[in-house]
C-alpha positions, 0 to 999 in steps of 0.5 A: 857345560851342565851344572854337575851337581843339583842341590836338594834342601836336604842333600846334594845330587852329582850326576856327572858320572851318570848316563841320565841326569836329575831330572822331573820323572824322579823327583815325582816318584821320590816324592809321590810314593808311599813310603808310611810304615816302610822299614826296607825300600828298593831303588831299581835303577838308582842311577844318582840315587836321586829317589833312593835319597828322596825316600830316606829323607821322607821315612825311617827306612833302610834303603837299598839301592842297586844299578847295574852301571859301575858309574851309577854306582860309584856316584850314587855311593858318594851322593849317599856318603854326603847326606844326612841318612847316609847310614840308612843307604847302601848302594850295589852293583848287580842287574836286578833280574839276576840279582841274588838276596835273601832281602824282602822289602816293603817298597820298591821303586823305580824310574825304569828303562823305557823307549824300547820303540824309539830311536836309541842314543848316539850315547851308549850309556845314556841309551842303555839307561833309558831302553828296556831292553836291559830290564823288560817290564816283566822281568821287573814285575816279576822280580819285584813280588819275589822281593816283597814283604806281605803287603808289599808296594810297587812304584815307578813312573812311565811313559802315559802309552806304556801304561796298558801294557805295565798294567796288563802285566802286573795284574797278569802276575796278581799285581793290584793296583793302589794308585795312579796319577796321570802326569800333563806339563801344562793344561793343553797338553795330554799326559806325558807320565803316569805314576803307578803304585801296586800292591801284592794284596787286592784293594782298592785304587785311587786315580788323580791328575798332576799339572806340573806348570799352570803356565810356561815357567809357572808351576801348579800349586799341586807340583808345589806342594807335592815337591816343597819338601825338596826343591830350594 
């Protein structure tokens, strides 16, 4: 049986309640968005919490986190409950594309659903967790610049060949992007995940390259210390 918890330097993640567990894809996007000067981020989909706890432990912002699983939720409440930013997270249950607030944020994040192509999980839950048809890109483009502060910033972390259509998308409905890394497992290999960030205002973008391990088993200096803040 899996370990149900993962410990953080910081804090701890149970995910045993979840459909998707700890897993690479978001402790890169915790740790790899710009998270300077925000005072309200968004986690769409926080499933554990994993990035929403990522980001508190990273700035002073308020956190909110929403999920549209009862179960993400109820565990994401009880991984916030027991951290160190506690007061500065706050979990809630709704479907983001129909999700009613008066709240604009300075940066929004997410892991989303993706694989709508593929086969889908004998498990329900985990298969509703990882294909987008509960939340389209378009929906999550277009939710995400009604929610944004001026200046405002989008983050999430994809799958490398769904990257043309995310970006098509996003400059469709003036999206811009600010920066980009292409994510490989080792140096033979081609990207597996790209790390996108956009912004409601035109500017400039930087593109970088991320080797997670060197070797098998050998992670790259880059992952290392792009991650240090966290693992033990």
């Amino acid at each position: 049986m899996s370990n149900p918890y993962f410990r953080f330097k910081q804090f701890t993640v149970y995910h045993d309640l979840c459909a998707m567990k700890v897993g690479t894809d978001g402790v890169l996007l915790g740790a790899w968005a710009d998270c300077t000067r925000t005072k309200a981020i968004l986690d769409i989909g926080t499933g554990s919490g994993l990035i929403a706890l990522m980001l508190a432990q990273r700035s002073d912002a308020q956190v909110h986190a929403i999920d549209i699983d009862e179960n993400a939720c109820k565990q994401a409440k009880i991984n916030f409950e027991n951290s160190p930013f506690s007061a500065r997270l706050i979990v809630e249950k709704a479907a983001f594309q129909h999700w009613e607030t008066a709240l604009k944020f300075d940066l929004l994040v997410s892991n989303p659903p993706y694989f709508s192509d593929s086969l889908k999980s004998p498990d329900s839950r985990r298969s509703f967790a990882r294909h987008n048809d509960s939340l389209l890109f378009t929906d999550l483009i277009e939710k995400s610049i009604s929610l944004m502060n001026p200046g405002g910033k989008l983050a999430v972390i994809l799958p490398f060949d769904g990257c043309e259509i995310f970006q098509s998308l996003a400059l469709k409905n003036r999206l811009f992007l600010c920066r980009k890394m292409l994510v490989s497992s080792l140096p033979h290999k081609p990207p597996k995940r790209v790390l996108l960030e956009y912004s409601n205002k035109e500017t400039d973008h930087e593109e970088n390259v991320l080797l997670i391990e060197k070797s098998p088993k050998v992670y790259s200096d880059e992952y290392i210390a792009l991650t240090k803040d966290f693992y033990l």
